[in-house]
VOGU-458509 format. One record per residue (C-alpha): residue in one letter; x, y, z. Coordinates in steps of 0.05 Angstrom, whole numbers. Example, Ala and Ser with C-alpha at 12.3 -4.5 7.8 and 13.67 -1.06 7.14 Angstrom:
2
@kollum->a | u->246 | v->-90 | w->156 .
@kollum->s | u->273 | v->-21 | w->143 .
//
This chain:
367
@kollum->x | u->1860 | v->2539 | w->2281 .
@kollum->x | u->1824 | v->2503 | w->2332 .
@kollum->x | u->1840 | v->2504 | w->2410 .
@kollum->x | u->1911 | v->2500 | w->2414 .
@kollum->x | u->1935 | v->2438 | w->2462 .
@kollum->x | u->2000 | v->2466 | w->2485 .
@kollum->x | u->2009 | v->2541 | w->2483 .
@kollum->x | u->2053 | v->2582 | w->2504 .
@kollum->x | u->2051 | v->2654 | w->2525 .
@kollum->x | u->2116 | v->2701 | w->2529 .
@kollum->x | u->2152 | v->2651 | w->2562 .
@kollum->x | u->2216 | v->2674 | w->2593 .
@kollum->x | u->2270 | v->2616 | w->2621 .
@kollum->x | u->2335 | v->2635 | w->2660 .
@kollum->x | u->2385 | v->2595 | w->2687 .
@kollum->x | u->2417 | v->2648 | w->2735 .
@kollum->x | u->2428 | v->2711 | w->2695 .
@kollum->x | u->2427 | v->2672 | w->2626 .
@kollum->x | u->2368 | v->2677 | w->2596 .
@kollum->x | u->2358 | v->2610 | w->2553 .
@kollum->x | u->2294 | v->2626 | w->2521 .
@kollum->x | u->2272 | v->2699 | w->2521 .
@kollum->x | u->2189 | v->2720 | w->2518 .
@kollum->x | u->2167 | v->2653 | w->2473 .
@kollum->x | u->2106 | v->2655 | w->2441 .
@kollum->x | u->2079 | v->2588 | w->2405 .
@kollum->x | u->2012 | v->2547 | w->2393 .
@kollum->x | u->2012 | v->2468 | w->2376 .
@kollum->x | u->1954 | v->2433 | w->2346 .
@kollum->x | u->1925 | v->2375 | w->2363 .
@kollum->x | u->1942 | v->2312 | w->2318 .
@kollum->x | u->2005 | v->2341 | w->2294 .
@kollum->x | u->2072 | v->2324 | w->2284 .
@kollum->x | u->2112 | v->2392 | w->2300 .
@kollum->x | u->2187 | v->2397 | w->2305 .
@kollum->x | u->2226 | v->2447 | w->2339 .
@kollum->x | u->2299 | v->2453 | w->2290 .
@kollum->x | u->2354 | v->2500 | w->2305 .
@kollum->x | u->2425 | v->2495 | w->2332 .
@kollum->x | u->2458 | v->2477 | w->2394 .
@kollum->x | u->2434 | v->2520 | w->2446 .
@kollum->x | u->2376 | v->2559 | w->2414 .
@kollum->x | u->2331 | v->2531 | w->2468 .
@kollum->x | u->2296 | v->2475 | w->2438 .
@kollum->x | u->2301 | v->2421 | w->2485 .
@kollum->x | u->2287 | v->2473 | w->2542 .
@kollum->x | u->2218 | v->2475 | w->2509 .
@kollum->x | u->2206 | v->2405 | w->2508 .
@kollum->x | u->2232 | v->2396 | w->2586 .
@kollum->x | u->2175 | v->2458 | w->2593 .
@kollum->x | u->2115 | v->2419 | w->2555 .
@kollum->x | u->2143 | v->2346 | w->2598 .
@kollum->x | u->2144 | v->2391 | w->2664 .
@kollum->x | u->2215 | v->2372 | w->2672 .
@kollum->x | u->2229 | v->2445 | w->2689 .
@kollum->x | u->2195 | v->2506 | w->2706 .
@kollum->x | u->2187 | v->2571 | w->2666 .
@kollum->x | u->2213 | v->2632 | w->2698 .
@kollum->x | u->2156 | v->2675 | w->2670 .
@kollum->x | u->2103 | v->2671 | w->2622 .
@kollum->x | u->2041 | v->2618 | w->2606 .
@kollum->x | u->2039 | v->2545 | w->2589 .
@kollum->x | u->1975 | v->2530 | w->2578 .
@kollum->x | u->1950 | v->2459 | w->2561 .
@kollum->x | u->1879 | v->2457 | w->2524 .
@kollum->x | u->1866 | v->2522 | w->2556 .
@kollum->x | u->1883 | v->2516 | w->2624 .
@kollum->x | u->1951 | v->2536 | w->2666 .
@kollum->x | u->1997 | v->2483 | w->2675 .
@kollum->x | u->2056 | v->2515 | w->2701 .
@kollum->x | u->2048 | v->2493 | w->2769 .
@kollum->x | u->2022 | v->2417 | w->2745 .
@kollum->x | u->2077 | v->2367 | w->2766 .
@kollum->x | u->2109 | v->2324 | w->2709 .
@kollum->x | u->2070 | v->2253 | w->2730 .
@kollum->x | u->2002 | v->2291 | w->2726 .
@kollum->x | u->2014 | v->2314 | w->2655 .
@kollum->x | u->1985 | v->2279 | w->2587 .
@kollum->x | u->2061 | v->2277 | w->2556 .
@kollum->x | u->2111 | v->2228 | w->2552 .
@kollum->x | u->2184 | v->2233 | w->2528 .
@kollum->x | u->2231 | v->2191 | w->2487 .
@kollum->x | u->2297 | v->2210 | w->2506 .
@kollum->x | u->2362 | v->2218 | w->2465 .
@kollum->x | u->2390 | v->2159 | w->2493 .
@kollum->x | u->2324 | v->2119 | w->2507 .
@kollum->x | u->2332 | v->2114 | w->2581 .
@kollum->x | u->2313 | v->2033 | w->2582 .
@kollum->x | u->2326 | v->1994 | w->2638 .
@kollum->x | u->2380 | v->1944 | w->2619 .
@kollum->x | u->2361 | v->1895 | w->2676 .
@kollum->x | u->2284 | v->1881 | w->2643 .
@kollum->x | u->2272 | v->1841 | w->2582 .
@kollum->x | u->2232 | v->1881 | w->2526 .
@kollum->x | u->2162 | v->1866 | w->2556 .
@kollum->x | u->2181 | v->1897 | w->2624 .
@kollum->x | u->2208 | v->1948 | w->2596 .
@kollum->x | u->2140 | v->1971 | w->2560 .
@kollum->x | u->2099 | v->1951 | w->2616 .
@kollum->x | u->2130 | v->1993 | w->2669 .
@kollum->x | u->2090 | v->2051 | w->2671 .
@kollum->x | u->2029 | v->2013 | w->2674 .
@kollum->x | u->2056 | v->1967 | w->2727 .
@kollum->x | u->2067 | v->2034 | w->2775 .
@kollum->x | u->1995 | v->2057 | w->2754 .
@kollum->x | u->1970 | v->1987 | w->2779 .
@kollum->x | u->1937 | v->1958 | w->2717 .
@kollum->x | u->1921 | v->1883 | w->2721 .
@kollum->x | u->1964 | v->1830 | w->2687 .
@kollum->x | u->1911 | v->1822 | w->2638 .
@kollum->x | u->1906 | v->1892 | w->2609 .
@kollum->x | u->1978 | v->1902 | w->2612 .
@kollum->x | u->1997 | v->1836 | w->2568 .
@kollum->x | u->1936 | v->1861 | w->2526 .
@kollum->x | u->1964 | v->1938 | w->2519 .
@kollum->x | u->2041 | v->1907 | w->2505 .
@kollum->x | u->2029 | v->1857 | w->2452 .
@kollum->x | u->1987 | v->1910 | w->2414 .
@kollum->x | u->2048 | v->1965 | w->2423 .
@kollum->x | u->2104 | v->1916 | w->2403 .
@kollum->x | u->2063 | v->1895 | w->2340 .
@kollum->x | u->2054 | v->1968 | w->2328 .
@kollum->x | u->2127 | v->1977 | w->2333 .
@kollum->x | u->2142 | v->1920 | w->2298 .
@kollum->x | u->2179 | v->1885 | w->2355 .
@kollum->x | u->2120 | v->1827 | w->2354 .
@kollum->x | u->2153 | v->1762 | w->2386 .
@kollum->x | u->2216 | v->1809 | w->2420 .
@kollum->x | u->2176 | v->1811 | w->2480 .
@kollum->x | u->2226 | v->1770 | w->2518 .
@kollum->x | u->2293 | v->1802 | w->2491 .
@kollum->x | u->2347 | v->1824 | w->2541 .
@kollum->x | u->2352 | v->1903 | w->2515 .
@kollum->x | u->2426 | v->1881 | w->2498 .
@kollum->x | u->2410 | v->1842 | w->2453 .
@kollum->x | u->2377 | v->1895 | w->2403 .
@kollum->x | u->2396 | v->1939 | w->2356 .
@kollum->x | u->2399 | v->2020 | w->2362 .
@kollum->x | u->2336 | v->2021 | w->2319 .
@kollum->x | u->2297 | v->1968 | w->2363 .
@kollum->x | u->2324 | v->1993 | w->2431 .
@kollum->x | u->2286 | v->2064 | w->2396 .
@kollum->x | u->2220 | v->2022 | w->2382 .
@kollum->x | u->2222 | v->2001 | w->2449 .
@kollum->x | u->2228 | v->2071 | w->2477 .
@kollum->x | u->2172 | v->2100 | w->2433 .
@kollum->x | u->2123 | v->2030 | w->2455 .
@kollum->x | u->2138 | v->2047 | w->2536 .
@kollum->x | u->2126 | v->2118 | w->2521 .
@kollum->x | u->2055 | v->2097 | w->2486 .
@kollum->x | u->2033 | v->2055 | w->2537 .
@kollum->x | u->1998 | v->2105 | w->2586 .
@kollum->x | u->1963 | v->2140 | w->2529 .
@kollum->x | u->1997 | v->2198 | w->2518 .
@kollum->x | u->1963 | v->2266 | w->2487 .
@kollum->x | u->2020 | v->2290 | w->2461 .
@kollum->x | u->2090 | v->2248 | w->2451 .
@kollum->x | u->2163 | v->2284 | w->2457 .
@kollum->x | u->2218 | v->2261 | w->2418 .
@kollum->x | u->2288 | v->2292 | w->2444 .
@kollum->x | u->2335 | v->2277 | w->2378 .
@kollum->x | u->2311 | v->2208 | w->2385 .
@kollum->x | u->2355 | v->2186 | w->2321 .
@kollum->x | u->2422 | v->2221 | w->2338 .
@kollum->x | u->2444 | v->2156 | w->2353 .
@kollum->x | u->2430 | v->2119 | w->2300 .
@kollum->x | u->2472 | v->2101 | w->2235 .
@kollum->x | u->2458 | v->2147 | w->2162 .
@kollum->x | u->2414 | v->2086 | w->2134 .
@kollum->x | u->2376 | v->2060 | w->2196 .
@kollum->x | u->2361 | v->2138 | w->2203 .
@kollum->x | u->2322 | v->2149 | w->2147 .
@kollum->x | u->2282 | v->2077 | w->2151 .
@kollum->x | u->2261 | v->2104 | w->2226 .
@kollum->x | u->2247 | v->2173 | w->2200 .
@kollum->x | u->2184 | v->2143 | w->2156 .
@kollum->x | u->2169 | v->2095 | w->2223 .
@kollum->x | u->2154 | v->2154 | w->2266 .
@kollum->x | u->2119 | v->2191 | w->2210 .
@kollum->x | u->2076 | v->2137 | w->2193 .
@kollum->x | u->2066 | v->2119 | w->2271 .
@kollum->x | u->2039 | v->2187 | w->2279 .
@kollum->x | u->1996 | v->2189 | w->2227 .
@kollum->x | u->1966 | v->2120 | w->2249 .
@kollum->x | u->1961 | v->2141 | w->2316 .
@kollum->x | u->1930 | v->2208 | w->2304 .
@kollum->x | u->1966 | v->2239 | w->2372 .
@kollum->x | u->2017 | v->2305 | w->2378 .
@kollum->x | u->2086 | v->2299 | w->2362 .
@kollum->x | u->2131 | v->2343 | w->2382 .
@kollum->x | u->2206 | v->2331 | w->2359 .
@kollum->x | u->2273 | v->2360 | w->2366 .
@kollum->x | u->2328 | v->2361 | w->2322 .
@kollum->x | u->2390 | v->2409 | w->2294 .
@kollum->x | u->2385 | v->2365 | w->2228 .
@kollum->x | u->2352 | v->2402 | w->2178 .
@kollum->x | u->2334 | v->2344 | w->2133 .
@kollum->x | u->2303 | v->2312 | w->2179 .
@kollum->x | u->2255 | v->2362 | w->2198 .
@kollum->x | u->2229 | v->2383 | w->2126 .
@kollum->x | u->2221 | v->2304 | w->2113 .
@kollum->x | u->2175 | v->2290 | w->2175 .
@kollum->x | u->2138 | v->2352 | w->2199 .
@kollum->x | u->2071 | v->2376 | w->2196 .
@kollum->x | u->2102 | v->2449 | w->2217 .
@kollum->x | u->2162 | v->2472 | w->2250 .
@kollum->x | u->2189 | v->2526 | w->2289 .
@kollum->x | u->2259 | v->2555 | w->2270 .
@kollum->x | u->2293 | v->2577 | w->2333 .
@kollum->x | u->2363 | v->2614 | w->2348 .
@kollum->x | u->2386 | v->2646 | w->2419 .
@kollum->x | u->2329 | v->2620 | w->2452 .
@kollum->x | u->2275 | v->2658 | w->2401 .
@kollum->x | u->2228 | v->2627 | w->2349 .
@kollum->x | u->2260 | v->2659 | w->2289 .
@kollum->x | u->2211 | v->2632 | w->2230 .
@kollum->x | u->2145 | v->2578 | w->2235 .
@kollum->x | u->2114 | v->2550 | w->2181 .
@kollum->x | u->2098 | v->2492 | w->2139 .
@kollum->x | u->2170 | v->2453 | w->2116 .
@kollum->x | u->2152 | v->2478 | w->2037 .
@kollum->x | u->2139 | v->2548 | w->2072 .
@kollum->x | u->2200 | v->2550 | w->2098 .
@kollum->x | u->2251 | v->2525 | w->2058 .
@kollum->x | u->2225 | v->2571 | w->2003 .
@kollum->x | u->2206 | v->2643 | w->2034 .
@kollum->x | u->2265 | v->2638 | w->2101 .
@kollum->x | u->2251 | v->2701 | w->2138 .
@kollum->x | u->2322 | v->2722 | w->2139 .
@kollum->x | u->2398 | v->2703 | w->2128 .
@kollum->x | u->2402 | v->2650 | w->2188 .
@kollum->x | u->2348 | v->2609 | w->2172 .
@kollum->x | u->2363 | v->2608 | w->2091 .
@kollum->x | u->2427 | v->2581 | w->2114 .
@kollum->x | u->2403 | v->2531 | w->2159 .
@kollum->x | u->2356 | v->2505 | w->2124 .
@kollum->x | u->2386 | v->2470 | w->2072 .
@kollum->x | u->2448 | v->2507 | w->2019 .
@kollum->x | u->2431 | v->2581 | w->2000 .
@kollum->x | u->2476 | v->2623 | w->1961 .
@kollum->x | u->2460 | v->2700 | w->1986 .
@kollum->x | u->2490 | v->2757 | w->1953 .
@kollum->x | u->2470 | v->2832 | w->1965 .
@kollum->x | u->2415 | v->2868 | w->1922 .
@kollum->x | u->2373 | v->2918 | w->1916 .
@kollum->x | u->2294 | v->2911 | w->1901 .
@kollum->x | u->2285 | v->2971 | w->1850 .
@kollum->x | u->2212 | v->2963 | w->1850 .
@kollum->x | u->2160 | v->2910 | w->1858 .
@kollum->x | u->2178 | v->2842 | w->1811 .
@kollum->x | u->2249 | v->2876 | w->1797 .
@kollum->x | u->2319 | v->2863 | w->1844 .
@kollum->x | u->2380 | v->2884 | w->1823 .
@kollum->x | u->2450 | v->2834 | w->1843 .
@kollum->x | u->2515 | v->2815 | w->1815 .
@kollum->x | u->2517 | v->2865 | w->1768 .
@kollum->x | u->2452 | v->2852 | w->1730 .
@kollum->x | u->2371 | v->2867 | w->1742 .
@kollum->x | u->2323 | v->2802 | w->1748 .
@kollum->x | u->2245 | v->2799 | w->1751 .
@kollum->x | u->2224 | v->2765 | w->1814 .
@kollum->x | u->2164 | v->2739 | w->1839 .
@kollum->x | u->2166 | v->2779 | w->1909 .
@kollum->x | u->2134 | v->2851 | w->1919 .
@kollum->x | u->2108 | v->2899 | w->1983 .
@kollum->x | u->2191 | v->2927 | w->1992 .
@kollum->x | u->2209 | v->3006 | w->1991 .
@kollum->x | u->2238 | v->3028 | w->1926 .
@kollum->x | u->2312 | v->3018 | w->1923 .
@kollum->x | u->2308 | v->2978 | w->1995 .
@kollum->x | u->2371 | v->2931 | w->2004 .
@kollum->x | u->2355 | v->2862 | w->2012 .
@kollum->x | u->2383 | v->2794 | w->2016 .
@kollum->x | u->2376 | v->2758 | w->1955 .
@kollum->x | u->2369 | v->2678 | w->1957 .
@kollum->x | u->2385 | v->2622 | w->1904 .
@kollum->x | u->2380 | v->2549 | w->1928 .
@kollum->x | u->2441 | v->2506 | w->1891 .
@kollum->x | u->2392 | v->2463 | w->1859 .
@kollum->x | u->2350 | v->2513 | w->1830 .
@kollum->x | u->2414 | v->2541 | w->1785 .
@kollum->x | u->2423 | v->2508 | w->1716 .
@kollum->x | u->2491 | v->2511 | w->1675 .
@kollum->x | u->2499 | v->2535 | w->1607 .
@kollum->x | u->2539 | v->2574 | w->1559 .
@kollum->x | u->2563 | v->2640 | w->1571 .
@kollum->x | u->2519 | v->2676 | w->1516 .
@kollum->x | u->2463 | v->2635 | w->1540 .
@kollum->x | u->2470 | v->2653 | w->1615 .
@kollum->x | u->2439 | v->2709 | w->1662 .
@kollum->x | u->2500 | v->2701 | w->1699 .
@kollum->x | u->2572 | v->2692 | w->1679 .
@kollum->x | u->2619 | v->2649 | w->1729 .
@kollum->x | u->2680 | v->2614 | w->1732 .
@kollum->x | u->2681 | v->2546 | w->1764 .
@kollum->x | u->2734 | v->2534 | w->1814 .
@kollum->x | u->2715 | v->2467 | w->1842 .
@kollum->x | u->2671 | v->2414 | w->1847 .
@kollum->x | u->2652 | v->2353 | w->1884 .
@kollum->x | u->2615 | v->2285 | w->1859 .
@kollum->x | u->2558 | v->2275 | w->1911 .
@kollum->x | u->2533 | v->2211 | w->1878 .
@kollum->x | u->2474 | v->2236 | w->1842 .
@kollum->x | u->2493 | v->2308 | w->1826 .
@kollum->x | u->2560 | v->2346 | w->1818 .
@kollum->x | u->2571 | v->2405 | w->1877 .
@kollum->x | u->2604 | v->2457 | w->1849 .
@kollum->x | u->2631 | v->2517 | w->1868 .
@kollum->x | u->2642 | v->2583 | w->1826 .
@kollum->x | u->2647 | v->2662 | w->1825 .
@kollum->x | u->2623 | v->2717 | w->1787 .
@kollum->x | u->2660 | v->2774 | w->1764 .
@kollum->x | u->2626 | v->2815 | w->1821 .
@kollum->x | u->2662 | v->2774 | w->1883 .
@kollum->x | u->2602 | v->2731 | w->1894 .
@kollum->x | u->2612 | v->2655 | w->1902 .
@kollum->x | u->2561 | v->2604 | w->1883 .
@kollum->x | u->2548 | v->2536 | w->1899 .
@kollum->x | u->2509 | v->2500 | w->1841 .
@kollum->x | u->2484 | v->2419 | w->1838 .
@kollum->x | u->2478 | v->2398 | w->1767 .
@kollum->x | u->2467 | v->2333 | w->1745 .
@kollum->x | u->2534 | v->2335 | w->1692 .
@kollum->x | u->2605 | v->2352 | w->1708 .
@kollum->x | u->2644 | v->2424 | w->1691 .
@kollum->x | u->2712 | v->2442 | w->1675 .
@kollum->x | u->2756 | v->2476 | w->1729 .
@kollum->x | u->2776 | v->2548 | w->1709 .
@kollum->x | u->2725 | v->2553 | w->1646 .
@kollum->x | u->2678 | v->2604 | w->1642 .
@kollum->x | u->2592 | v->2571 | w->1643 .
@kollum->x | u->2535 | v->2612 | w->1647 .
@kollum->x | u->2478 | v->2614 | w->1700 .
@kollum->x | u->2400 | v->2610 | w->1688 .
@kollum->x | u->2343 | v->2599 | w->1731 .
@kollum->x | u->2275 | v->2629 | w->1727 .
@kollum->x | u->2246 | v->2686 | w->1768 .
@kollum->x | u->2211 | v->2643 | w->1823 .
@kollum->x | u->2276 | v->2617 | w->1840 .
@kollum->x | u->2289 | v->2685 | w->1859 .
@kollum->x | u->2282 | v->2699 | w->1937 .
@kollum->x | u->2277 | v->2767 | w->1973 .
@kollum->x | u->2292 | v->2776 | w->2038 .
@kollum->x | u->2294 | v->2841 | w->2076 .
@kollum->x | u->2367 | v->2860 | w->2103 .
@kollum->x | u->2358 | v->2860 | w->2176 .
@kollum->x | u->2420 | v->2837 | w->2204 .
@kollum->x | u->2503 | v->2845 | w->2193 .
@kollum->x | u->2548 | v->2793 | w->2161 .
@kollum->x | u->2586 | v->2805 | w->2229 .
@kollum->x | u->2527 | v->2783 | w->2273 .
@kollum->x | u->2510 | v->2721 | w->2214 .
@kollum->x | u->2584 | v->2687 | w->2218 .
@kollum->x | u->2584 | v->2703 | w->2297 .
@kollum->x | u->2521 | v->2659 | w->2296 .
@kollum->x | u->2550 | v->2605 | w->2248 .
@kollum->x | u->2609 | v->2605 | w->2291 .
@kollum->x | u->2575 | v->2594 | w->2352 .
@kollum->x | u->2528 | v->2538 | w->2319 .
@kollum->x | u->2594 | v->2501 | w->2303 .
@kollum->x | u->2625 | v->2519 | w->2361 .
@kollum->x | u->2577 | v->2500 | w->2416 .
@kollum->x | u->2563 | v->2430 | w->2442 .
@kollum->x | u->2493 | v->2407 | w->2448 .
@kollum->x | u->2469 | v->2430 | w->2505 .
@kollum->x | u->2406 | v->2476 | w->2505 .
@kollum->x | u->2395 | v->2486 | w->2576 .
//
């Protein structure tokens, strides 16, 4: 990895005696579009108001390209943010909007009608220019954040769950905008969100956090298919997780049954976590299956059935297949061994559902 251009070193950030983000350690490359994922109140947007300068780190190093930055005030950084709610000043037209950092900096007329016109067509708000910000849509009133934000040439660009606000459909069109608006523009990204989906389907890497620690980093593929323990299979897309115990390298032993497995390097006999994603389970007869369940309900999610079942053992699955089941009939299970994930047991199903409580529980505010 080259020169990291944000780093951060053990960084410790207390409000009072609560400790929001405890001893983080991270590195962000330049040209990257990173996104920091977890629940409400694991600490995510306290490490974006960090990077902006927005707030100061009780101890630890932020280091920018190298150097110490921890005392640098906010308008002498090479960020900029877009904000959850876009922060646009409703009494200037679109133009003024996007022009007003440059206006403070002093730029002539010239350069600044230049610099807007080529952000707006970037955008795709070409000819908006003289738009009251009323008159826009959620998705447009976004463009024009991100254009304002670009116009003093930031290094790296923050995006604080810049599409909360936005409907399911206009969502996903803006979540391929601001990947392909990275990629064009070749700068750092850094985005927060608590939506899981959107993270794998924009990120270059991301950082998995909880209680104000980074849990699990790693490319979205990474992630998704070797989570470092119970909290991040969950939140990271469905899991169904059911006690085992790895026998011996290649070999795990759950619901009743022993499986070869793709996953090796754990003690003999060492109780793990086992993981099967809903998608990766196939239904079949009961001769014909690894596993026997019975199907207690399902769901029609458009293009696949959700169903849920349980084995004879107590364990409940959660399959998506393509066709229908029967409620109460017996259907078998298969799925091949590198659907088969291992993950070490390092935490209680007290302290999981305390966690999965509080994620529900708490509203969203990291600080």
């Amino acid at each position: 990895m080259k020169q990291p251009i944000i780093e951060f070193k053990n960084v410790v950030k207390s409000y009072g005696e609560t400790q929001v983000l405890k001893g983080v350690d991270l590195e962000i490359e330049a040209g990257k579009f990173y996104t920091l994922l977890g629940p409400s109140g694991s600490g995510k947007t306290t490490i974006l108001r960090l990077v902006a300068g927005f707030s100061s780190a009780t101890s630890g190093d932020i280091l920018f390209e190298g150097k110490r930055i921890n005392d640098v005030p906010a308008n002498k950084r090479r960020v900029n943010t877009v904000f959850q709610n876009y922060a646009l000043f409703p009494n200037m037209n679109v133009f003024e909007n996007v022009a007003f950092g440059m206006n403070l900096k002093g730029t002539s007329k010239a350069k600044i009608k230049t610099k807007v016109t080529q952000l707006l067509a970037m955008v795709r708000l070409a000819g908006y220019e003289n738009r009251n910000i009323d008159e826009l849509s959620g998705g447009q009133q976004q463009r024009v954040a991100i254009a304002r934000a670009l116009a003093n040439d930031p290094e790296i660009l923050l995006l604080d769950e810049p599409l909360s606000a936005l409907d399911y459909k206009l969502r996903k069109e803006m979540q391929y905008e601001l990947r392909e608006l990275q990629k064009n523009l070749g700068i750092t990204f850094i985005f927060v969100t608590h939506d899981q989906e959107e993270a794998l389907a924009m990120s270059d890497w991301i950082f998995v956090m909880n209680e104000g620690k980074i849990l699990q980093n790693g490319t979205p593929v990474d992630i998704y298919d070797e989570p470092i323990n119970r909290f991040v299979a969950e939140f990271i897309g469905e899991s169904n997780i059911v006690n085992g115990v790895m026998l011996e390298d290649y070999l795990v032993s759950f619901a009743g049954s022993t499986f070869e497995n793709v996953d090796a390097g754990m003690r003999p006999n060492e109780q793990v976590d086992v993981v099967l994603r809903p998608e990766d389970l196939d239904l079949t007869t009961p001769e014909n299956g690894k596993l026997v369940v019975t199907i207690d309900a399902q769901l029609f999610r458009g293009d696949y059935y959700e169903i849920s079942a349980h084995d004879d053992n107590g364990n409940e699955w959660r399959i998506q297949a393509t066709n229908s089941a029967q409620i109460n009939t017996r259907q078998g299970l298969t799925f091949d061994p590198e659907d088969i994930h291992i993950m070490r047991f390092n935490e209680s199903e007290d302290d999981f559902d305390a966690r999965l409580d509080n994620y529900e529980e708490v509203g969203e505010m990291d600080e």
